[in-house]
C-alpha positions in Angstrom: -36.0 9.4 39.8 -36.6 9.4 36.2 -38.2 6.2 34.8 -40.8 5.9 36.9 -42.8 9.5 37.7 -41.3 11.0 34.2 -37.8 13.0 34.3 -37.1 14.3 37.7 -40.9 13.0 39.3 -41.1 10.3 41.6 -44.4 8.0 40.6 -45.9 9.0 43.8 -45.2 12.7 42.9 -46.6 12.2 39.6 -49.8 9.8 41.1 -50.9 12.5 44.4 -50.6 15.6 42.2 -53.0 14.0 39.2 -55.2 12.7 41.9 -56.1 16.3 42.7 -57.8 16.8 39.9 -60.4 14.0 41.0 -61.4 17.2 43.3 -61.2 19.9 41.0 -62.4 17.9 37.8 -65.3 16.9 40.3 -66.2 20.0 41.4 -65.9 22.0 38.3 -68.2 19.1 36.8 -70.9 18.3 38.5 -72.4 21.6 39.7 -71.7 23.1 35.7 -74.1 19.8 35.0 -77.2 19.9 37.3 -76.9 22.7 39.5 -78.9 25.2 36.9 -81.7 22.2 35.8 -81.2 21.3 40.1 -82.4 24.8 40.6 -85.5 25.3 37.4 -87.1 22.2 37.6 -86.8 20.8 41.1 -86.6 24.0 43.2 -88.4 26.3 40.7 -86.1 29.0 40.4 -86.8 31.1 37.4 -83.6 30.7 34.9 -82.5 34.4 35.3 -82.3 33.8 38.6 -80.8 30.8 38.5 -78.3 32.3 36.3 -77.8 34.8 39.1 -76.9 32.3 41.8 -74.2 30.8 39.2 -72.4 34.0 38.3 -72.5 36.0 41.7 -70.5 33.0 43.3 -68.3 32.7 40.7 -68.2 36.2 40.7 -66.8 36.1 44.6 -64.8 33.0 43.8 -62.6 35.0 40.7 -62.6 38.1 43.4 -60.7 36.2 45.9 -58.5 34.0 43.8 -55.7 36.5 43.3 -56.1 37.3 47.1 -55.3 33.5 47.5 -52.5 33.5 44.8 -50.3 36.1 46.9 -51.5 34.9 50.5 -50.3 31.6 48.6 -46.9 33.2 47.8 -46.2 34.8 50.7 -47.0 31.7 52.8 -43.7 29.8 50.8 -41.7 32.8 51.2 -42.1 32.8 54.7 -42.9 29.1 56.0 -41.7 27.4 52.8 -44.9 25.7 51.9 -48.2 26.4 50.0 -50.0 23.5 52.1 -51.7 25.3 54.6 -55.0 26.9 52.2 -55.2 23.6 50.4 -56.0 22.0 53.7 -58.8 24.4 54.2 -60.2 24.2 51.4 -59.9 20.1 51.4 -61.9 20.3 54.7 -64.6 22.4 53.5 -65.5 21.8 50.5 -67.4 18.4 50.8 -69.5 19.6 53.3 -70.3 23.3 51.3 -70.8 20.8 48.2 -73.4 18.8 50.3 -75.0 21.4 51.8 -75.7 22.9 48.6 -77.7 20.0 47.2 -79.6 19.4 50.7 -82.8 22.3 50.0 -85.6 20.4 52.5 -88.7 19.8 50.5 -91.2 22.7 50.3 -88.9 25.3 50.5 -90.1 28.2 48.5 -88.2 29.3 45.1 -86.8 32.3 46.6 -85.6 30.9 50.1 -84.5 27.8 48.2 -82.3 30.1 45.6 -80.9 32.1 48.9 -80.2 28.2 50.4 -78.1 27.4 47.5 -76.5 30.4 47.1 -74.9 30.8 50.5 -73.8 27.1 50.4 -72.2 27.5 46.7 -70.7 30.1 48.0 -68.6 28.7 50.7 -68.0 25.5 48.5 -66.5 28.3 46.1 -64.2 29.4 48.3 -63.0 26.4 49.5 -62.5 25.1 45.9 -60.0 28.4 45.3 -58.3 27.8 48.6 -57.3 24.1 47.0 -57.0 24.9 43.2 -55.1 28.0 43.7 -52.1 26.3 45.4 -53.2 23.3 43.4 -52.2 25.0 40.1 -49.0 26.8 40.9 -47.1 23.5 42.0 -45.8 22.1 38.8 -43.9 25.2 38.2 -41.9 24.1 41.8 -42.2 20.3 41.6 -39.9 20.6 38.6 -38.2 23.2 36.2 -38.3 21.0 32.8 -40.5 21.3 29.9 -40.9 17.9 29.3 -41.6 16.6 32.6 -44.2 19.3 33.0 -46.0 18.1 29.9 -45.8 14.4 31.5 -46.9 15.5 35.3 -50.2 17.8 33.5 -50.8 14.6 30.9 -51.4 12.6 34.1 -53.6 15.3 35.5 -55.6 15.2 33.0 -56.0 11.7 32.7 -57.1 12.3 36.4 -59.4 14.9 35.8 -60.7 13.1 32.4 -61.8 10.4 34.8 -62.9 12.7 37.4 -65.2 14.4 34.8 -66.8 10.8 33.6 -67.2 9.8 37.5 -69.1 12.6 38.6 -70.5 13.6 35.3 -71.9 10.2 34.5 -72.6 9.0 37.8 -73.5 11.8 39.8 -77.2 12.1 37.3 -77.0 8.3 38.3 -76.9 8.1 41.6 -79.5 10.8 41.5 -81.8 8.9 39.5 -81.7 5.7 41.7 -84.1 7.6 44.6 -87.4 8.4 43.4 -87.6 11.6 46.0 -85.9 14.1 43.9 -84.5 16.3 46.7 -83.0 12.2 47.9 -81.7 11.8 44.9 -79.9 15.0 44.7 -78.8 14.6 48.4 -77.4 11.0 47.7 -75.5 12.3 45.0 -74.1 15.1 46.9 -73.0 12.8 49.6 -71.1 10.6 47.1 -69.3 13.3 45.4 -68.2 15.0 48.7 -66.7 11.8 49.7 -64.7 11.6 46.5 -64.0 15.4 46.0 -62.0 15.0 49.9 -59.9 11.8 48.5 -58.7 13.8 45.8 -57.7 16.9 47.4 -56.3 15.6 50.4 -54.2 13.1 48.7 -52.8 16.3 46.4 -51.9 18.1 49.8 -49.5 15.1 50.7 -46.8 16.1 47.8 -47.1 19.8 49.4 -43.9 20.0 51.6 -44.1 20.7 55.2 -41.8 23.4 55.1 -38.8 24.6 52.3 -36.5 22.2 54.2 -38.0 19.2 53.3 -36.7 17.0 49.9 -39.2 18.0 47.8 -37.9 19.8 44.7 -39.8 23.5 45.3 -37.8 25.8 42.9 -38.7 29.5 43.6 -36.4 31.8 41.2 -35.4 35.1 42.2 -37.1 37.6 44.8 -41.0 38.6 43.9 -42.0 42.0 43.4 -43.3 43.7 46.3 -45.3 46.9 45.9 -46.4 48.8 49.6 -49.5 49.6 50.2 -53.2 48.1 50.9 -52.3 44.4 51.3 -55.7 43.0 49.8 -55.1 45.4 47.0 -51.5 44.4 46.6 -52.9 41.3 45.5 -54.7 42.4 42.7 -52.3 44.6 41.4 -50.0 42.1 41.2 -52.2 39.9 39.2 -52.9 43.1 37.1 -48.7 43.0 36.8 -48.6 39.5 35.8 -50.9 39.8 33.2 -49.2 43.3 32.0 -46.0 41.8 32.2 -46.5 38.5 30.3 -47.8 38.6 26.8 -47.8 34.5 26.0 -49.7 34.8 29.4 -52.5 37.1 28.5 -52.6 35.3 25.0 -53.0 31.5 26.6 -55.3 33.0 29.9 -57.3 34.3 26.6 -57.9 31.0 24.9 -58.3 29.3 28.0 -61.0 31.3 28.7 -62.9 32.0 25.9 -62.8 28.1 25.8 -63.9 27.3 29.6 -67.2 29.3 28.4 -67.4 27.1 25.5 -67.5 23.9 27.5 -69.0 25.4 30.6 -72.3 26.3 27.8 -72.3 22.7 26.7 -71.4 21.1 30.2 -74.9 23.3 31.7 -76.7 22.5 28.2 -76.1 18.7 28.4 -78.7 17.8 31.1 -81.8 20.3 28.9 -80.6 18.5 25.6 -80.8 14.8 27.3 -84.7 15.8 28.3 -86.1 17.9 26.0 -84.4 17.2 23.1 -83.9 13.9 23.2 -86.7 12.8 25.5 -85.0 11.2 28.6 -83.3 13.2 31.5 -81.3 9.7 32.0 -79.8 10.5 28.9 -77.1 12.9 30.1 -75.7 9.4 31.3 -75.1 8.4 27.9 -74.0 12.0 26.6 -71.3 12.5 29.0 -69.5 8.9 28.0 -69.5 9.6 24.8 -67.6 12.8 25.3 -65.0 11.5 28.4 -64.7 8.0 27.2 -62.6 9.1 24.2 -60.7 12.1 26.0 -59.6 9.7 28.5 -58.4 7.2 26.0 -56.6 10.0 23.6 -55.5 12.0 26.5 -51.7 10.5 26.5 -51.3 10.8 22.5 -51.5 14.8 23.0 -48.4 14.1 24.6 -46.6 12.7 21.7 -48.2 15.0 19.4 -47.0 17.7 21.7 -43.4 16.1 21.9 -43.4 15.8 18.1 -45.0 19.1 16.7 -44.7 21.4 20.5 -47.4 22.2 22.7 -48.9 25.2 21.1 -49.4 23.6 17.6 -51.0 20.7 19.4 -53.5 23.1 21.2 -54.3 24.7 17.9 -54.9 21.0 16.4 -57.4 19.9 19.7 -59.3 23.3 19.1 -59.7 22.8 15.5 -60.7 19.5 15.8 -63.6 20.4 18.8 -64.8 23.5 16.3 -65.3 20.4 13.7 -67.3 19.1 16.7 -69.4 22.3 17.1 -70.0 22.1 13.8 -71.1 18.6 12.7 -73.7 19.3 15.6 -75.5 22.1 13.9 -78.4 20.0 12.6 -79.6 19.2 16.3 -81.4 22.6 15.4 -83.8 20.9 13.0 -83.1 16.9 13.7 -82.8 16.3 17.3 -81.3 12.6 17.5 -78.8 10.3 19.7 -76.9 11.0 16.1 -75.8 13.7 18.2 -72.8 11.1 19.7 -70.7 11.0 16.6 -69.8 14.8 16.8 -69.6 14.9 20.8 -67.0 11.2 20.6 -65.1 13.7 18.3 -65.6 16.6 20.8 -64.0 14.0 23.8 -60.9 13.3 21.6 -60.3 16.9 21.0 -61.4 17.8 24.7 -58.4 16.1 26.2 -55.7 18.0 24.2 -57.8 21.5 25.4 -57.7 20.4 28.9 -53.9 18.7 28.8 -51.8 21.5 26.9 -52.9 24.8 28.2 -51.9 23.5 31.3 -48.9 22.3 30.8 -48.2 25.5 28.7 -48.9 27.7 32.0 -45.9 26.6 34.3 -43.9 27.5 30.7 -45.0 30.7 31.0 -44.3 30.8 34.7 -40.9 29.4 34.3 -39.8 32.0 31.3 -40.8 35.3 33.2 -39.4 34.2 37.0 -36.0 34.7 34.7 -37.0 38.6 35.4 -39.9 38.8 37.8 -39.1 36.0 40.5 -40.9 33.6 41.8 -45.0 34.6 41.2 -45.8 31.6 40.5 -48.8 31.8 43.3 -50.5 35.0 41.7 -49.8 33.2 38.2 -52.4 30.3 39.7 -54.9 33.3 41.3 -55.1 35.2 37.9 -54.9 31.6 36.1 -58.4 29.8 38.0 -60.4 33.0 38.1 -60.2 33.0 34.8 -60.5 29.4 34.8 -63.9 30.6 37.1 -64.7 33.6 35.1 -65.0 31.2 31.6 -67.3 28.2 33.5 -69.6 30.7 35.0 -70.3 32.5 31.7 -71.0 29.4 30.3 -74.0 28.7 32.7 -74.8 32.4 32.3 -75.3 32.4 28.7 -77.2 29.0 28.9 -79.7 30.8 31.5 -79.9 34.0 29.2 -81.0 31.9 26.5 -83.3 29.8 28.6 -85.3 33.1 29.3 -84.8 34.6 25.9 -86.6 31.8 24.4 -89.3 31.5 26.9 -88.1 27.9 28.9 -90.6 27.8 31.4 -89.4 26.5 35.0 -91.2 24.0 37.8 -90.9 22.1 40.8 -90.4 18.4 40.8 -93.7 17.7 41.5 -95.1 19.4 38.5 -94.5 18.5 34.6 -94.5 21.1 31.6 -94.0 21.6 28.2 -91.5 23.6 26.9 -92.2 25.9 23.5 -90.5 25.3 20.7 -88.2 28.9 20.5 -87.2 27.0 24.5 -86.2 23.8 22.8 -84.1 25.6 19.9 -82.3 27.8 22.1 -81.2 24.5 23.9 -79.9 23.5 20.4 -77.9 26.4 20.0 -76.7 26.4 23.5 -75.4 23.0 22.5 -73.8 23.7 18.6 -74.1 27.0 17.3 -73.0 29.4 19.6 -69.9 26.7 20.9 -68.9 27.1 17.9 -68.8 30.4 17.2 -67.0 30.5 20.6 -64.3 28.0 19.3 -63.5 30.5 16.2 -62.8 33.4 18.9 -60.4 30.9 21.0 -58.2 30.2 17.6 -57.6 34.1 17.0 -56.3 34.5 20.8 -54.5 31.5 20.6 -52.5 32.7 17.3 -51.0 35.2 19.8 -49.1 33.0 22.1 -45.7 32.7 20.3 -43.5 30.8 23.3 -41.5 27.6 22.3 -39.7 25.1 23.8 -36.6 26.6 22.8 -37.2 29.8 24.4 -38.6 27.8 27.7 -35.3 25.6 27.9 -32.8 28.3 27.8 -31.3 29.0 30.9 
């Protein structure tokens, strides 16, 4: 099978599995975009409480990802297949998605707030019935460093695209209805019909059961601790994080970095209208940064194959701290010079996005040698920290919105933001990234695994 999905991947292997990430990348996107401006200047939630929608459903959603993680394990111990939550959550999450972005006109803030929260919620949970699974397969669909890095390049390159599709188009399509709440419904629409094509075609890799020819590779018997079976879960993501220093190190950076990006993702849409004077804008902000990621995303690969993955991942973080920092002067000189730095940020985007997660089934690989096979509560603990990063991200934004005094509406009124507003959307954008970015390196100096260590049988 080599030569045509990368060694020991079929291409269709290699094509369904980076075809999930049209989901994930879409869902992750999208909401981190528009869902805070959706809610404080169409709905008119204040942003605290805006804020507070984003984080208590992320909140739930990193509360029942470890629960998923085992119930994930224990479904392949027993029926030899992770396939059955990543159905679920393939069937439900279009519809939550929609719902979410279908407020009727006229609702008041607070009913509207409780409207969207309910739906996020359940589009939430579908997400981590889907990514959960989602993430733990590469460590079964093949035991080799190297066609790990190439099946996560190609998910990347998946969820690159995924990120331009819904990031660029979804403020699109939403702009082509002059009705607001339209506009956001048409958009809604459109992305739930994409974020189903993606998930279910990732489900199709997912063996049936064990005794099907699909290469799942559990090592060894898990750890299994009696007691409360909900808290079982939990402490077995406690274990894995306990157990597994390169884990804790890359979970860490990966992180610390989701909030970076999760800050800027939420940010975008406030710098495209108030700083730069067009809410269309974001359009043109979100090329600039997925454009280049999806075009550099396969050289991270050879740069990874020349100098090893975690040498790479320092060089893409470096290079999207220069980023952060040649956007600084958006402080005092708001400007569409503000695409130089974020092309740069795309480049080094990819390699953040690519190597961490091609790093994780290493990590998985390496402590199965003693543990066994946990490779479901490895994906739990893995996207609820995933969750954890992209919901502080749109927490901090809204903590700044209300520090600096950004005043919210409906979509039938217009308002000017003060200027203490408009330069905590700068340094939503630059500054604090930044300083972000610096934390991320110091984690990342503690993951010491290598390709040596990861090949030795």
């Amino acid at each position: 099978m080599t030569g045509h999905g990368g060694p020991g991947l079929s291409r269709k292997t290699t094509v369904r599995y980076a075809l999930g990430s049209l989901g994930t990348g879409g869902f992750a996107t999208l909401p981190g975009l528009v869902l805070i401006y959706y809610l404080t200047d169409t709905l008119g939630v204040s942003a605290l409480a805006a804020g507070a929608v984003i984080t208590l459903a992320k909140v739930w959603d990193v509360l029942i990802d470890p629960i998923i993680g085992g119930l994930s394990d224990r479904a392949l111990q027993s029926k030899g297949t992770r396939r059955g939550p990543m159905i679920l959550g393939t069937i439900g999450l279009p519809f939550a998605f929609i719902a979410t972005f279908s407020v009727p006109p006229g609702l008041p803030p607070a009913a509207a707030m409780v409207w969207v929260f309910i739906s996020f919620l359940l589009a939430a949970t579908c997400f981590s019935l889907f990514q959960v699974p989602y993430i733990a397969l590469p460590a079964e669909l093949t035991p080799r460093y190297s066609a790990r890095t190439h099946l996560l390049t190609w998910r990347v390159v998946v969820l690159t695209a995924a990120i331009l599709i819904f990031g660029g188009g979804g403020p699109e399509i939403r702009g082509l209805v002059d009705n607001p709440y339209l506009g956001y419904f048409a958009m809604a629409v459109a992305a739930g019909v994409l974020l189903f094509i993606g998930t279910w075609a990732a489900t199709t890799i997912v063996p049936v059961s064990r005794h099907e020819d699909t290469p799942a590779q559990p090592v060894g018997e898990p750890t299994r601790t009696p007691g409360i079976p909900v808290l079982e879960h939990y402490r077995s993501g406690w274990r894995t994080l306990k157990d597994s220093q390169h884990f804790r190190a890359l979970l860490a950076t990966f992180v610390i970095q989701g909030l970076t990006t999760g800050l800027m993702l939420a940010a975008a849409q406030f710098v495209a209208r108030w700083l730069l004077g067009d809410e269309g804008a974001v359009t043109l902000l979100f090329v600039s940064l997925i454009a280049p990621a999806l075009l550099v995303a396969p050289a991270w690969k050879s740069v990874a194959g020349r100098l090893g993955k975690e040498r790479a991942f320092v060089i893409a973080s470096a290079l999207f701290l220069a980023a952060n920092l040649a956007s600084i002067p958006l402080i005092w000189a708001p400007g569409y010079w503000i695409i130089a730095p974020i092309v740069l940020a795309g480049a080094a985007y990819a390699g953040m996005q690519t190597l961490p997660m091609a790093m994780l089934p290493d990590v998985i690989s390496v402590d199965a040698r003693t543990h066994g096979d946990r490779a479901g509560v490895f994906g739990g603990v893995w996207t609820a920290g995933e969750t954890t990063g992209m919901a502080l991200g749109s927490t901090v934004l809204t903590i700044v919105l209300a520090v600096t005094g950004y005043i919210e509406s409906t979509a039938e009124v217009t308002v000017a933001q003060p200027a203490a507003a408009l330069l905590g959307i700068a340094l939503a954008f630059s500054l604090i990234p930044a300083l972000l970015m610096v934390a991320s390196l110091v984690t990342l100096a503690r993951y010491r695994l290598r390709k040596d260590e990861v090949d030795r049988e």
